[in-house]
C-alpha positions in Angstrom: 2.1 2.9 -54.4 4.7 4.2 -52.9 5.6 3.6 -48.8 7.3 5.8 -46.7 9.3 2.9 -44.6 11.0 5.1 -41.7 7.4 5.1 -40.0 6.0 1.7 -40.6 7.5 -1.5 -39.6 6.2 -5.3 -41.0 4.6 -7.2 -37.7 3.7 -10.8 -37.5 0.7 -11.0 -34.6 2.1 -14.6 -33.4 -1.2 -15.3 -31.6 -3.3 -14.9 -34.7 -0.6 -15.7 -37.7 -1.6 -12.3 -39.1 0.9 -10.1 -40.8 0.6 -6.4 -41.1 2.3 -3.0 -41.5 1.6 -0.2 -38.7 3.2 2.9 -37.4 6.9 2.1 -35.3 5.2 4.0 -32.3 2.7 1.4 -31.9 4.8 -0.2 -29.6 4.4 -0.5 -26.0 6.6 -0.9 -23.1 8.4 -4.1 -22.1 7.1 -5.1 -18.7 9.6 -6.2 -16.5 9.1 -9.5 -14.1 11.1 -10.0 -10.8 11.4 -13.0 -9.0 12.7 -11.9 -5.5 14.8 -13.7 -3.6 17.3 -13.1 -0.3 20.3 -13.8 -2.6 19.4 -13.5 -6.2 16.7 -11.8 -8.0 15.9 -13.7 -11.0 14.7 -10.7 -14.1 12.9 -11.7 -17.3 11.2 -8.7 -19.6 8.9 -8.7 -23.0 9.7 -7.5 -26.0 8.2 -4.2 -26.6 5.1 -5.8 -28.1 4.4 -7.5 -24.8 4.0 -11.0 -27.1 7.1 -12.8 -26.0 8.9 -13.0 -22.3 12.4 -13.6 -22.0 15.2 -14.3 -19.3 16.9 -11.0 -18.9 20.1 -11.8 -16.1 19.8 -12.7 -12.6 21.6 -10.4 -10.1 22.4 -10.8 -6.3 19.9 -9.0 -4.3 22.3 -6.5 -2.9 22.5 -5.0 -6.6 18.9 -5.1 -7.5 18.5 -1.6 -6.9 21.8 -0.3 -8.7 20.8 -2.9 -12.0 17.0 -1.4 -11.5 18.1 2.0 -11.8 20.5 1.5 -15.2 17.6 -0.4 -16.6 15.2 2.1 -16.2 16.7 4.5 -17.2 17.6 2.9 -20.8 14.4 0.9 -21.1 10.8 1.9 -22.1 9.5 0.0 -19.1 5.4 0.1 -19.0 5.1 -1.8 -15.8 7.0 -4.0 -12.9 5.6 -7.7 -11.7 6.8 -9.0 -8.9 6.7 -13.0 -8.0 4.8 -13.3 -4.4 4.9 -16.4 -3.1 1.6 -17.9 -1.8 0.8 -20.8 0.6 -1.4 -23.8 -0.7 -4.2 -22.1 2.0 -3.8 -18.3 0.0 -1.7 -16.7 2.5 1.5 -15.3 2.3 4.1 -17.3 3.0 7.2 -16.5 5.2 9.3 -15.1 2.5 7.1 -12.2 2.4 9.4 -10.6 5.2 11.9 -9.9 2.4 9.8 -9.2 -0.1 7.7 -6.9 1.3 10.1 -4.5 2.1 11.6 -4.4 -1.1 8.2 -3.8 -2.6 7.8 -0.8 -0.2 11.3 0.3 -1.4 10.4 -0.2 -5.6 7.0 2.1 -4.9 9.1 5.1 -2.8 11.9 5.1 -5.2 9.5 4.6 -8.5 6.0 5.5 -7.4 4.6 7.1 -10.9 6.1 2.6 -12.0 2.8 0.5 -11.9 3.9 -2.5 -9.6 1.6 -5.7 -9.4 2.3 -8.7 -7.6 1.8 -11.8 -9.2 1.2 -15.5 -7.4 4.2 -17.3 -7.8 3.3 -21.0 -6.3 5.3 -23.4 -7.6 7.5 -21.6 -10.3 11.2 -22.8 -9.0 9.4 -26.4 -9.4 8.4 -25.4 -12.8 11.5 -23.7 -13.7 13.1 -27.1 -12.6 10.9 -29.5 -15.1 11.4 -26.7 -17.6 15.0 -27.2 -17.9 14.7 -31.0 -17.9 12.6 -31.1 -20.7 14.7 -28.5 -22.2 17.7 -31.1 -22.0 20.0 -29.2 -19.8 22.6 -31.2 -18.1 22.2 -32.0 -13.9 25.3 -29.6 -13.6 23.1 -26.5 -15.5 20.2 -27.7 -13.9 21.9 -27.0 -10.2 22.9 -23.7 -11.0 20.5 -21.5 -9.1 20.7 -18.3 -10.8 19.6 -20.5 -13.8 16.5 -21.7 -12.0 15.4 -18.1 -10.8 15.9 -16.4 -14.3 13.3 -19.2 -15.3 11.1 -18.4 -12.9 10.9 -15.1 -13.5 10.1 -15.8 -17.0 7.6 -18.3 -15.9 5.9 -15.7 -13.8 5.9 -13.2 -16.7 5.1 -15.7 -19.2 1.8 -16.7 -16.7 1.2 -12.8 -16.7 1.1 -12.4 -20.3 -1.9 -15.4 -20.7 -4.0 -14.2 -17.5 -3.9 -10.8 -19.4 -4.3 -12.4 -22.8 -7.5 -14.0 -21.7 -9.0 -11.6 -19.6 
């Protein structure tokens, strides 16, 4: 039998170890996580399968909306998460007056962009551990921008189960 290749593509479902051909416009958009902070934003994104998330860059916060904008615009992006941090007791914590209006800012400037906010308790810790068991050196380890690219992926790697499972 002959197979016209240009509009299948050989997949591997990870999850499941099955291995399959389907149509190249199965794909779905990368979702894009943000971990906000008042200096740096820490990114991380899927692959356009939504299986795998991945530390994208971490920019200053003063060109969050300048890289936002170039990303978009090149990127099939399905949907934003943002990192919201969370008090032990459920409520906000104080870094929500940054964050807040930046999320106010995200929906005005992209409001057709779904936007969900995502619990991020404890992710710079985990980031932390992460890169010790990882094996990266105390002088990697200290470098910010390092730990909030991790947590960003932690937050979008955290996404992808909860949806996974639910």
């Amino acid at each position: 039998m002959i197979v016209d290749s240009t509009n299948l593509q050989f997949r591997i479902d990870i999850r499941t170890k099955y291995c399959y051909f389907c149509r190249k416009t199965d794909e779905v958009g990368r979702i894009l996580a943000i971990d906000y902070g008042k200096k740096r934003v820490g990114i991380a994104v899927t692959d356009p399968f939504q299986l795998i998330a991945t530390r994208l860059i971490t920019v200053p916060a003063h060109d969050i909306w300048t890289f936002l904008k170039d990303y978009l615009a090149k990127e099939d992006v399905e949907k934003v998460i943002v990192g919201y941090p969370m008090q032990m007791n459920n409520q906000p914590s104080e870094a929500v007056l940054y964050i807040n209006p930046f999320l106010r800012k995200f929906q005005k400037d992209y409001p057709d962009m779904p936007l969900e906010q995502v619990d991020e308790r404890f992710t710079s810790k985990m980031a932390f551990q992460t890169m010790i068991d990882a094996g990266l050196k105390k002088k990697d380890r200290q470098n910010k921008e390092t730990i909030d690219g991790v947590s960003a992926t932690i937050i979008l790697q955290s996404y992808l189960e909860q949806k996974k499972y639910h």
